[in-house]
C-alpha positions in Angstrom: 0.0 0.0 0.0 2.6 2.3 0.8 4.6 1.7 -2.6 0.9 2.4 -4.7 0.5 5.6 -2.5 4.0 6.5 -3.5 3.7 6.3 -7.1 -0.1 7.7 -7.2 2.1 11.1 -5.4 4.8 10.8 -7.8 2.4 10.9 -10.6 0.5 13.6 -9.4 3.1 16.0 -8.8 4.6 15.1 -11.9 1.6 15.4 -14.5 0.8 19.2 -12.4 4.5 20.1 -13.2 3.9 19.0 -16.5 0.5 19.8 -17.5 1.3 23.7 -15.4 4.4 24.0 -17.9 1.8 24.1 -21.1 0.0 27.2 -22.5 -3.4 27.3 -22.5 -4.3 29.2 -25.3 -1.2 27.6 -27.5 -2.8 24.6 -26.2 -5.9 25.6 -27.7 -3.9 26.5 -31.0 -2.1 23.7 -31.4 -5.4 21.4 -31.2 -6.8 23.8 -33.9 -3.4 23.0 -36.2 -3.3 19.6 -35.2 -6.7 18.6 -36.6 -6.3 20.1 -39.8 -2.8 18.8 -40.0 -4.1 15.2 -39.0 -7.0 15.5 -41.3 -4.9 16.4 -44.2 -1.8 13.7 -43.3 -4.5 11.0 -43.1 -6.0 11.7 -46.7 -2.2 11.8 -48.1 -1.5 8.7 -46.8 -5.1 6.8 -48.0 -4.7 8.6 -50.9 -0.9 7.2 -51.1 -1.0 3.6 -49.3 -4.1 2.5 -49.6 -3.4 -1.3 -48.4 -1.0 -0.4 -45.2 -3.4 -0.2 -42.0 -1.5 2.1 -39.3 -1.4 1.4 -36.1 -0.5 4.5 -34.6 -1.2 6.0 -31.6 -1.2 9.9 -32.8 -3.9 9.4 -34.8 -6.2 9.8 -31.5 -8.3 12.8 -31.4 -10.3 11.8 -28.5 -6.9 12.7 -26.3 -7.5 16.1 -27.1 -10.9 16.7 -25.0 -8.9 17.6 -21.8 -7.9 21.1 -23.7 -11.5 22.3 -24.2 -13.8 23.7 -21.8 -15.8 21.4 -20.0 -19.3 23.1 -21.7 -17.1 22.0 -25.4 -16.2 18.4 -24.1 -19.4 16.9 -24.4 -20.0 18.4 -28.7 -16.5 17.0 -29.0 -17.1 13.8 -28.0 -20.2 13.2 -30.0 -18.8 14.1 -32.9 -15.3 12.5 -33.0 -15.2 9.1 -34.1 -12.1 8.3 -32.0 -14.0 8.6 -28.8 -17.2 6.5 -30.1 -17.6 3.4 -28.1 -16.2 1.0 -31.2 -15.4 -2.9 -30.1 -17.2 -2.2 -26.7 -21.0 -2.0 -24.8 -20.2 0.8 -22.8 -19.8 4.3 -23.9 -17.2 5.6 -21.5 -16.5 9.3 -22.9 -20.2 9.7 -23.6 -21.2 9.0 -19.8 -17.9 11.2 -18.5 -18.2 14.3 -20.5 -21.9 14.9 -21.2 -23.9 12.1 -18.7 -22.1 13.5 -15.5 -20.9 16.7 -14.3 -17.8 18.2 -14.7 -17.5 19.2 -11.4 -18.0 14.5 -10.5 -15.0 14.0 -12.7 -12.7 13.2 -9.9 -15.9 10.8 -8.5 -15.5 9.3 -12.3 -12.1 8.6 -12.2 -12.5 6.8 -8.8 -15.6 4.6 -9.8 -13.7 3.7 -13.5 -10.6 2.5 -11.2 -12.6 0.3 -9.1 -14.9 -0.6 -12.0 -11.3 -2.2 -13.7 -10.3 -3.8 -10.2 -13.8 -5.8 -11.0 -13.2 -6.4 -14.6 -9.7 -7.9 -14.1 -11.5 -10.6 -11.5 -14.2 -11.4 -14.2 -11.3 -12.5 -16.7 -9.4 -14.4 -13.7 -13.2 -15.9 -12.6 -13.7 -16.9 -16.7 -10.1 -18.5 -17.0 -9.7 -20.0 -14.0 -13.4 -21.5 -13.3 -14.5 -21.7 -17.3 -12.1 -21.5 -20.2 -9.2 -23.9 -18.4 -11.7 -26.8 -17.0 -12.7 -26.8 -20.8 -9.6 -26.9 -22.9 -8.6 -29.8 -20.2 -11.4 -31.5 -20.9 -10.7 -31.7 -24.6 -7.4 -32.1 -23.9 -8.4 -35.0 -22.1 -10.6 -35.9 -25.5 -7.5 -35.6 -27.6 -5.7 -37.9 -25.3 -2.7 -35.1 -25.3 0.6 -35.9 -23.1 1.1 -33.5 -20.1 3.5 -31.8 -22.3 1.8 -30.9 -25.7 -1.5 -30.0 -23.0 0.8 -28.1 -20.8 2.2 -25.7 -24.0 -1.2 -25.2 -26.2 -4.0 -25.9 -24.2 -2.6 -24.3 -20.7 -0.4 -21.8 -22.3 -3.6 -20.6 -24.1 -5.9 -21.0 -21.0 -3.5 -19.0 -18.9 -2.4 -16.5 -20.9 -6.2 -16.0 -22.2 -6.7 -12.3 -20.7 -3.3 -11.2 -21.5 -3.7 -12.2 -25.6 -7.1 -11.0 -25.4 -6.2 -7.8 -24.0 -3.3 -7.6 -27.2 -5.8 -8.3 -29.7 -8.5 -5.8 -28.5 -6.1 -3.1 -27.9 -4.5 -3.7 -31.5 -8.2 -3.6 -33.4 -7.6 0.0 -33.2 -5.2 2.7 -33.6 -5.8 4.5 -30.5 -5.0 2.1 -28.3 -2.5 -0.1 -30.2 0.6 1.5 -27.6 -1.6 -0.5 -25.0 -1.0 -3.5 -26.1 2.9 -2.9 -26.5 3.0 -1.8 -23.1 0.7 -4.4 -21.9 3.2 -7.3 -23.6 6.3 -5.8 -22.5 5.1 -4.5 -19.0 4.2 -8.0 -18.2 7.4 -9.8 -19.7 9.6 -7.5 -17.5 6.8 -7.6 -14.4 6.9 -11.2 -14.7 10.6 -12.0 -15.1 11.9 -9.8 -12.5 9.1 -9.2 -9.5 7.7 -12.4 -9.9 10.6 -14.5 -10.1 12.5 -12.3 -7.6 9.3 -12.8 -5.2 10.2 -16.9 -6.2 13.7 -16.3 -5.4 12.8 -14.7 -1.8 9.7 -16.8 -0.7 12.3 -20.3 -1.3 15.9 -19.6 -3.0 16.7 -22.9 -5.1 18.4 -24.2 -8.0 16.5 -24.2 -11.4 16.9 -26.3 -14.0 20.0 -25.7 -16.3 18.4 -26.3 -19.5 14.7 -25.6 -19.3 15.8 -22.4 -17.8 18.0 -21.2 -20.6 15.9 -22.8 -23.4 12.6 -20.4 -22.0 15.0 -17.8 -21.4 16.3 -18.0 -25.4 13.0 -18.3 -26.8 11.5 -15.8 -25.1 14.9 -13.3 -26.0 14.2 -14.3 -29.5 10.7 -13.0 -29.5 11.3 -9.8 -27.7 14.8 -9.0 -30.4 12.0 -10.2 -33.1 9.5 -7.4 -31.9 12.0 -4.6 -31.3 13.3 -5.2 -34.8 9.6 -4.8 -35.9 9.3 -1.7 -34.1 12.0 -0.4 -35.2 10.9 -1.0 -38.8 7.9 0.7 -38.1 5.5 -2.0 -40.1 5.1 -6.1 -40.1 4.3 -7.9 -43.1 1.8 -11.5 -42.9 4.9 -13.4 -43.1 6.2 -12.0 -40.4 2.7 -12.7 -38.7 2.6 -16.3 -39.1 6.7 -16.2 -38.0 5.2 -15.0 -34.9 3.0 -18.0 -34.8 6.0 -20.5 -36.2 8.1 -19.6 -33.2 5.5 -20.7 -30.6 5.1 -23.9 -32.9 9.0 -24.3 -32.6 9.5 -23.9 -28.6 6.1 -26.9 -28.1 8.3 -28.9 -30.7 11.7 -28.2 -28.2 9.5 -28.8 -25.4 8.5 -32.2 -26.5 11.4 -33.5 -28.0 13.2 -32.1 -24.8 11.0 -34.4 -22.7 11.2 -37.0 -24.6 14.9 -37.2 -25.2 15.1 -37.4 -21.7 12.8 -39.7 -20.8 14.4 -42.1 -23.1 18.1 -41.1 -21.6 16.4 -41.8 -18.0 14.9 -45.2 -19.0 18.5 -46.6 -20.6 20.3 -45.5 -17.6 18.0 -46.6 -14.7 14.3 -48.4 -14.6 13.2 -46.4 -11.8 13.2 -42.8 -11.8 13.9 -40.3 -8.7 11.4 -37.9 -7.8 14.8 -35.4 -7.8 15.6 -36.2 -10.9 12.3 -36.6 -12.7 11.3 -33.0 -11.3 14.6 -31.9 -13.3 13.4 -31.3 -16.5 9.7 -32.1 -15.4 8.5 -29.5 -13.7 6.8 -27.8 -16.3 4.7 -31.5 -16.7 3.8 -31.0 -13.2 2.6 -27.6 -13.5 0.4 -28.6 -16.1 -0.7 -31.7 -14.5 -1.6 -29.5 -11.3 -2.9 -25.9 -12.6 -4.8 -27.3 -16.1 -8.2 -26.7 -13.5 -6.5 -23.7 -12.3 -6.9 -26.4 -8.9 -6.3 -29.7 -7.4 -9.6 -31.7 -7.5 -10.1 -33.8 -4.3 -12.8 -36.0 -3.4 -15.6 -34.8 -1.7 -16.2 -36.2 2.3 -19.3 -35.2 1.7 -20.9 -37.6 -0.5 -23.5 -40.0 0.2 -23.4 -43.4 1.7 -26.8 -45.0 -0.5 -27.6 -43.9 -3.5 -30.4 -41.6 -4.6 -32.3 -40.2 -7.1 -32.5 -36.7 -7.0 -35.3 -34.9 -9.3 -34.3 -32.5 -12.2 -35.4 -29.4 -11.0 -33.2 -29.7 -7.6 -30.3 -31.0 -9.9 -30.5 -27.3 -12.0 -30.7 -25.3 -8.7 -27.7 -26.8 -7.3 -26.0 -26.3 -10.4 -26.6 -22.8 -10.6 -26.0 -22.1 -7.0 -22.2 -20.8 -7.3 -21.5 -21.1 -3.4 -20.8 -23.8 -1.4 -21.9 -23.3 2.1 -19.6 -25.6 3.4 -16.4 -23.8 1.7 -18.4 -20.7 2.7 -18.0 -21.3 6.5 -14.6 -22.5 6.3 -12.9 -19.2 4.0 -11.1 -16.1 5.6 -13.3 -12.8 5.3 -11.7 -11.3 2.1 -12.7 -14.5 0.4 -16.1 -13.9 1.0 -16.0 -10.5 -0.2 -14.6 -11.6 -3.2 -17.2 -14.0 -3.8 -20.0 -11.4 -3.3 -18.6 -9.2 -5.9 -17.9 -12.5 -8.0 -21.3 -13.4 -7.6 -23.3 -11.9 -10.2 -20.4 -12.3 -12.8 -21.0 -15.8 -12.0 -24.1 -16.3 -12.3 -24.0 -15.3 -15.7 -21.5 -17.2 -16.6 -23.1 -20.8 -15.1 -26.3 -20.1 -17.1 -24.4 -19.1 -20.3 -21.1 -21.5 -20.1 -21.8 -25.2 -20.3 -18.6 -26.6 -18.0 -17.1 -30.0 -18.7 -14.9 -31.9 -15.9 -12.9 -34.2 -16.9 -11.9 -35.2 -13.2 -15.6 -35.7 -12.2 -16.7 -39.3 -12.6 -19.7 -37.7 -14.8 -17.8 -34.8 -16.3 -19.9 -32.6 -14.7 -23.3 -33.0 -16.7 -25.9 -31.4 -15.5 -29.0 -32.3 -17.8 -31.2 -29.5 -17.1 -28.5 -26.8 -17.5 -27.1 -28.3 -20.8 -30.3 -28.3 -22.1 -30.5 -24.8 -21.0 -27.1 -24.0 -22.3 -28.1 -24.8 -26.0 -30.0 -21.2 -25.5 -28.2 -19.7 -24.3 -24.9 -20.4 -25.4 -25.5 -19.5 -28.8 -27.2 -16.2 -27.7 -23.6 -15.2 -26.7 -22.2 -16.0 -29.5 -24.0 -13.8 -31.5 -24.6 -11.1 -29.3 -20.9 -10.2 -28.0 -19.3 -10.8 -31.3 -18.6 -8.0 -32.9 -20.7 -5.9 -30.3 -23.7 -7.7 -31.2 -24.1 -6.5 -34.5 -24.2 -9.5 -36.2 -27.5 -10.6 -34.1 -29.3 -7.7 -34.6 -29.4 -8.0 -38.2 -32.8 -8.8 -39.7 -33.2 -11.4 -42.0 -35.4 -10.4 -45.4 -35.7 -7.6 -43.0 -37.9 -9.5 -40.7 -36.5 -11.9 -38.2 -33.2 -11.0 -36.5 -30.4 -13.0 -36.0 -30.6 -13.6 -32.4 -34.5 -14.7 -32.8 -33.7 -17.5 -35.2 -30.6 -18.3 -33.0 -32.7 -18.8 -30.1 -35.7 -20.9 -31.8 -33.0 -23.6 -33.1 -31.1 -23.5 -29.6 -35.2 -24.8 -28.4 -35.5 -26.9 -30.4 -31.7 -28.5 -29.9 -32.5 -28.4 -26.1 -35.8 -30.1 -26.2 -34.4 -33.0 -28.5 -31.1 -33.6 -26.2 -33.7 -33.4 -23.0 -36.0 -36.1 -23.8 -33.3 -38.3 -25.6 -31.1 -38.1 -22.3 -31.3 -38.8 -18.6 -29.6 -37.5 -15.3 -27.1 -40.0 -14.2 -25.3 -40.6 -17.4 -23.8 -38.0 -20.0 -24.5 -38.5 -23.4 -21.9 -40.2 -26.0 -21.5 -36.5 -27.2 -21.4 -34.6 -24.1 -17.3 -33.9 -25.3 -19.0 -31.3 -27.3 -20.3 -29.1 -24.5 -16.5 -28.4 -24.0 -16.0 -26.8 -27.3 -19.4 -25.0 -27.2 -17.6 -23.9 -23.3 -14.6 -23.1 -24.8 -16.0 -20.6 -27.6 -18.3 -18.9 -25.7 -15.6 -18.3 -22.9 -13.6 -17.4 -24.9 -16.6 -14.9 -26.4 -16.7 -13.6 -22.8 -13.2 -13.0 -22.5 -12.7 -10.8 -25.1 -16.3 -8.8 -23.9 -14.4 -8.2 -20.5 -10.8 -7.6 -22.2 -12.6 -4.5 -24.4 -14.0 -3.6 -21.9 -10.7 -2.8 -20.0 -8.7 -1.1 -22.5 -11.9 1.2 -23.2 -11.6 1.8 -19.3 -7.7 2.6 -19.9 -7.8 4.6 -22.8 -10.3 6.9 -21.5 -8.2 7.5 -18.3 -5.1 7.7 -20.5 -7.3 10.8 -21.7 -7.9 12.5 -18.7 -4.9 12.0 -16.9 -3.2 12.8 -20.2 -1.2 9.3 -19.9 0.0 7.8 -22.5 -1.1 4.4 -24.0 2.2 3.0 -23.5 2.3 3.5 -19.6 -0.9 2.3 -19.1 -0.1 -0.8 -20.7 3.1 -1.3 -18.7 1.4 -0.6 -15.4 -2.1 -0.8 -14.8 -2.6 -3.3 -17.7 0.5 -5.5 -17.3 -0.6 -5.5 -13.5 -3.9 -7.0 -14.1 -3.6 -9.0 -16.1 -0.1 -10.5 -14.2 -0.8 -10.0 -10.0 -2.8 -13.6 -10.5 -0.2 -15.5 -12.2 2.2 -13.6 -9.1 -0.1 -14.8 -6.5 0.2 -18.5 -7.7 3.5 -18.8 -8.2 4.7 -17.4 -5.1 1.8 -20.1 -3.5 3.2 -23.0 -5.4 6.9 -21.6 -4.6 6.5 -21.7 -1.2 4.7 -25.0 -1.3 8.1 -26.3 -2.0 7.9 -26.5 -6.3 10.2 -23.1 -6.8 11.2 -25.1 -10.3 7.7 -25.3 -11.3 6.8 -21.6 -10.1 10.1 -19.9 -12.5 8.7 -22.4 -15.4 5.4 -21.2 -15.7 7.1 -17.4 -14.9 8.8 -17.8 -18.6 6.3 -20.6 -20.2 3.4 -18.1 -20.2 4.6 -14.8 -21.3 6.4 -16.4 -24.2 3.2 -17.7 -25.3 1.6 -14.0 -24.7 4.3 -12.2 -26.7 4.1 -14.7 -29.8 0.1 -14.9 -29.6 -0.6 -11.5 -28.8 1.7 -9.9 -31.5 1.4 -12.4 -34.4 -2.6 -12.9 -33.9 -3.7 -9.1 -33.0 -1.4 -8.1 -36.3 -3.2 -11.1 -38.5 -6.6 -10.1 -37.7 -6.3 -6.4 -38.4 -4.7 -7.7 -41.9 -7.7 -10.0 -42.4 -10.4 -7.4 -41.4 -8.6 -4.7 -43.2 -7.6 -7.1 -46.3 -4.4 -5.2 -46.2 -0.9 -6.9 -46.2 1.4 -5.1 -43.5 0.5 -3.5 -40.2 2.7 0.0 -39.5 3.2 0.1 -36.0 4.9 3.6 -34.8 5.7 3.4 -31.1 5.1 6.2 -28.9 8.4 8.0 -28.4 11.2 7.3 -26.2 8.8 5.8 -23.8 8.4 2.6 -25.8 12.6 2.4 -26.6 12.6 3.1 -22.7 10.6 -0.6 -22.4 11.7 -2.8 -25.1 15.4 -2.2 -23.8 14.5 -2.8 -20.0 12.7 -6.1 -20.6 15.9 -6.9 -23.1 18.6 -5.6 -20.3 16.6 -7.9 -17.2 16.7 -11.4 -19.8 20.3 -10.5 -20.5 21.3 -10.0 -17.1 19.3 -13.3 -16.3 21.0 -15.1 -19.1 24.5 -14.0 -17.8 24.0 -13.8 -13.6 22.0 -16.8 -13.6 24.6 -19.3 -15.0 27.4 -17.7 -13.3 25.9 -18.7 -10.0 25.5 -22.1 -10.9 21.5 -21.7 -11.4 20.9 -20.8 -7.8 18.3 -18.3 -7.2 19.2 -16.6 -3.7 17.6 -14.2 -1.5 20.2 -11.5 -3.2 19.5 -12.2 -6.4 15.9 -11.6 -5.8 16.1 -8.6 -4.1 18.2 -7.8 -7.1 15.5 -8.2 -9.1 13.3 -6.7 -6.9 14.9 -3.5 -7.1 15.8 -3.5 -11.1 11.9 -3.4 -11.1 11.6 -0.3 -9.3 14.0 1.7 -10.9 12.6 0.5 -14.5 9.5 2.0 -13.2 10.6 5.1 -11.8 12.7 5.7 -15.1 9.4 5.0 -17.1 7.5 7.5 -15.0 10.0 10.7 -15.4 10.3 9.2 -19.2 6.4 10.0 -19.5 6.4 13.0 -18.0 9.4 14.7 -20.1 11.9 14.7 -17.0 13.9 12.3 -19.4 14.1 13.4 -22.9 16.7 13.3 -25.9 
C-alpha cells in the first residue's frame, strides 16, 4: 500500500509540473493546427498507401478533449469518431463528459478504477473457473501428453486475458501503444518481481536447460518485436513467423522431454522424484494448474444412492457457493465472492462446463439443455458488439431470434433423448461449445478494460504506453504472481520460475502475431505499420531486453541458484525501470 500511494504522489506531482508548464491558449492553437494537419496527413496517406493499416497511436483525437472547456467536451465527443464506443457496450467518454458533471469528474475517475479492479477478477473468474476446465477436458478428449497439454492448451488458458487484452487493444489505432505496453510490461513484471518474489519466498536451483531454453526463446521473441518496431510495419509473413516460433519452442518442449525420458529409461528403470522434477516441472505444472486447482474428493458424498429430481439437480447447479467452503474461508474470500457473484451467475447459465476429473464430467441435464439457449445467444450477441444478431433477415427476423428458436429446439431433442445420471456419448462437445463462448466472454471483459484505460489515459493525459506497462500489465499478471509465489512456497520453486517464462512467451508470440493477422484480415491489407510512442516505448523494449540478459548472464554464473540476493536484485531493477518510465512519460527524461 505504501509503494501504490508512493507512485499515485509521484504521478501527481509530476503530470501538475507537466501539464502547469503548457499554454493554454497555444494549447488551444495547437489542437486547432493539429486537426487540420491530421485530417490532411490521413488523406495523403489513404490517398498514397491504400493497403498499409497504421497502427498509430497519434492518430487519437479523442486525447484532445482535456484542452476544451468542460461546456465544449461533451460536442467534442459526440462528434469525434475516435471517442465513439467501437469494439465495446459501454460508452465511457459519452457517460464522463456529457452524462455526468464536470464538477463529478474526480468521482468518475475513482468509480472507472474500481470498476477495472472488477473487470480484471471477471477475466481471472472466466479463465480459471471456465475456459481452463474446458480446454482440459478436450485435452483429455484428444488424449494429449502433459506436455503438448501443458504448452497449447494451458499456455492458451493461462495466458487468455493477456492475448485477449493484445488483440482488443491492436483492433484499433488508438490504443495499439496499450498493447505494447501491456506485452512488454508484463514480460519485465513477470521476469523480475515475480521470479524475484520466487527467489525470496524459497531460493533454489533451477533447471539448467529448461531455464535457458525459455529464457532463449522468449529473447528471440522480444529482439523479433523490437526489430519490428524499429521497422515501423510487419508484413503477414512476419505474422505467421510469430505464430511459427511458438510452434518451434512446443516442438523443443517435447522433443526435450522425450529425449530425456528415453536417456532416464536406458540408464536406470526407476526414476527419482529429484531427478524426474529436473526437467519435469513444467509436466507438473500442467498436471496441477490445467483446473486452475487440485480436484479432491468430496467427504461429503452419500453413503446410498439416490435419485435426485431434475429441477433440484439445476438449482444446485446454478448455486455458485458452497456453504460448506463458505463457513470454512477467511473474510476477504467472502467478499470476493460477493462481488464475484453476479459475474458468476451469468456465466453458469451461459457456459456449459465440462470436468474431466468428475466421474460424470460434470453433466448437469437440465442446465445443458439450458445451455443450448443460451450459449449460442452469446455467440452472436458479444461478437462483434452484437451487431451481427441484430441484423434482420429479409428484413424480418433477426439474427438472435432465429438463433434462439433452433437453440429450443436442440435443447428439447437432447432433454427427452437423455437422462440424469449418465452424460451422453457426445457430451465432449459441450466443452467446445464452453470453450467458444468463454472465450466470447473474455474478449467482452478484455474490451472492456482497455476502453476503461484509454479513456483515463485521456484524462490524466497518460500515454497508452504507460498504461499498458502498469495498470494493464498489472492485471492481467498480479494472478499468475499470486500463484506462483503459493506454489513456490509450497516447495515446487522449479515449477513456479517455469510457468514465470512458459506463459509470457506464449503472450508475446500470440498477442503480437494474432492481434497483427486479424487487423490484416479485417482490413484485407498486407502489412501493419506500427509507430511506437516516443522514447517511452525504446525506454521498455530495452529494460525487458537488459533484465533477460542480465538473467542469461548472472543466472549461469551462480550455478542456477536463485538466492535471496539475487531476488532482491530483481526486486529492485523493477523499481528503478519503473521510476525511469515515469520521469520518461512526464518529459523529466528526454533526448
Amino acid at each position: 500500500m505504501r509503494s501504490v500511494l508512493l507512485i499515485a504522489t509521484l504521478i501527481t506531482a509530476l503530470r501538475s509540473d507537466y501539464v502547469a508548464s503548457q499554454n493554454p491558449s497555444a494549447l488551444s492553437q495547437l489542437t486547432a493546427v493539429n486537426r487540420t494537419a491530421s485530417g490532411n496527413n490521413r488523406a495523403k496517406e489513404n490517398a498514397i498507401t491504400p493497403t498499409v493499416y497504421v497502427l498509430k497511436n497519434s492518430q487519437d483525437q479523442c486525447d484532445k478533449v482535456m484542452n476544451l472547456s468542460a461546456s465544449q467536451r461533451c460536442e467534442f465527443v459526440r462528434s469525434t469518431p475516435d471517442c465513439a464506443a467501437d469494439g465495446g457496450f459501454i460508452n465511457y467518454p459519452w457517460i464522463t463528459f456529457c452524462l455526468l458533471s464536470p464538477k463529478l469528474l474526480p468521482l468518475a475517475i475513482f468509480l472507472y478504477i474500481v470498476w477495472l479492479l472488477v473487470l480484471f477478477l471477471v477475466l481471472g473468474l472466466i479463465a480459471s473457473e471456465f475456459f481452463c476446465p474446458n480446454l482440459s477436458a478436450i485435452s483429455s478428449t484428444l488424449r494429449l501428453t502433459h506436455n503438448v497439454a501443458g504448452v497449447t492448451f494451458l499456455a492458451l488458458g493461462n495466458g487468455a486475458p493477456d492475448v485477449f487484452s493484445a488483440m482488443a487493444a491492436f483492433s484499433h489505432p488508438q490504443t495499439a501503444g496499450l498493447a505494447i505496453g501491456a506485452l512488454f510490461g508484463a514480460g519485465i513484471f513477470v521476469t523480475t518481481v515475480v521470479a524475484g518474489s520466487i527467489a525470496l519466498v524459497k531460493p533454489f536451483t533451477a533447471a539448467s536447460r529448461p531455464f535457458l531454453r525459455d529464457v532463449i526463446f522468449y529473447m528471440a521473441a522480444v529482439f523479433w518485436t523490437f526489430i519490428i518496431l524499429y521497422r515501423g510495419h510487419i508484413d503477414l509473413r512476419e505474422t505467421f513467423g510469430y505464430l511459427g516460433l511458438y510452434i518451434l519452442y512446443v516442438v523443443t518442449v517435447v522433443v526435450s522431454a522425450c529425449v530425456y525420458n528415453r536417456r532416464i529409461r536406458s540408464h536406470s528403470g526407476t526414476v527419482q522424484d529429484s531427478v524426474q522434477e529436473f526437467d519435469h516441472n513444467i509436466e507438473n505444472s500442467y498436471t496441477e494448474n490445467l483446473n486452475g486447482n487440485i480436484h479432491v474428493q468430496d467427504e461429503y458424498e452419500p453413503l446410498l444412492p439416490f435419485t435426485e429430481s431434475t429441477a433440484n439437480i439445476f438449482l444446485r447447479a446454478i448455486n455458485p457457493v458452497d456453504t460448506r467452503t463458505w463457513r470454512r474461508s477467511h473474510w476477504g474470500w467472502k467478499v470476493l465472492k460477493i462481488i464475484q457473484l453476479p459475474f458468476e451467475m451469468v456465466l453458469l447459465l451461459t457456459v456449459p462446463l465440462v470436468d474431466s476429473d468428475k466421474e460424470d464430467r460434470n453433466w448437469k441435464r437440465p442446465l445443458n439443455c439450458l445451455h443450448l439457449i443460451t450459449a449460442p445467444l452469446v455467440c452472436v450477441l458479444t461478437f462483434k458488439s452484437g451487431i451481427y444478431g441484430l441484423y434482420l433477415i429479409e428484413g424480418a427476423i433477426p439474427v438472435w431470434l432465429l438463433t434462439a428458436l433452433i437453440g429450443v429446439f436442440l435443447s428439447g431433442m437432447v432433454f427427452y433423448s437423455t437422462t440424469n445420471e449418465h452424460p451422453p456419448p457426445y457430451h465432449f462437445l459441450f466443452s467446445l461449445l464452453g470453450f467458444v463462448v468463454s472465450a466470447l466472454w473474455i474478449n467482452v471483459v478484455a474490451s472492456e478494460v482497455v476502453n476503461v484505460l484509454h479513456l483515463l489515459g485521456v484524462i490524466l493525459r497518460l500515454s497508452n504506453t504507460v498504461l499498458g506497462l502498469t495498470l494493464l500489465a498489472w492485471g492481467n499478471s498480479i494472478g499468475d504472481c499470486f500463484a506462483d509465489i503459493t506454489i513456490a512456497r509450497q516447495g515446487y520453486p522449479r515449477m513456479a520460475i517455469s510457468a514465470c517464462f512458459g506463459g509470457i512467451i506464449f503472450n508475446m508470440l500470440f498477442g503480437v502475431g494474432l492481434g497483427c493477422l486479424l487487423q490484416m484480415l479485417t482490413h484485407n491489407n498486407g502489412f501493419v505499420m506500427l509507430q511506437p510512442e516516443g522514447l517511452l516505448c525504446w525506454v521498455l523494449a530495452a529494460a525487458l531486453g537488459l533484465s533477460l540478459v542480465l538473467s542469461f548472464v548472472l543466472v549461469p554464473l551462480q550455478c542456477f541458484h536463485l538466492s535471496r540476493a539475487y531476488g532482491v536484485f530483481l526486486l529492485l531493477f523493477y523499481v528503478v525501470f519503473l521510476l525511469i518510465a515515469l520521469l520518461t512519460e512526464f518529459g523529466k527524461i528526454s533526448v
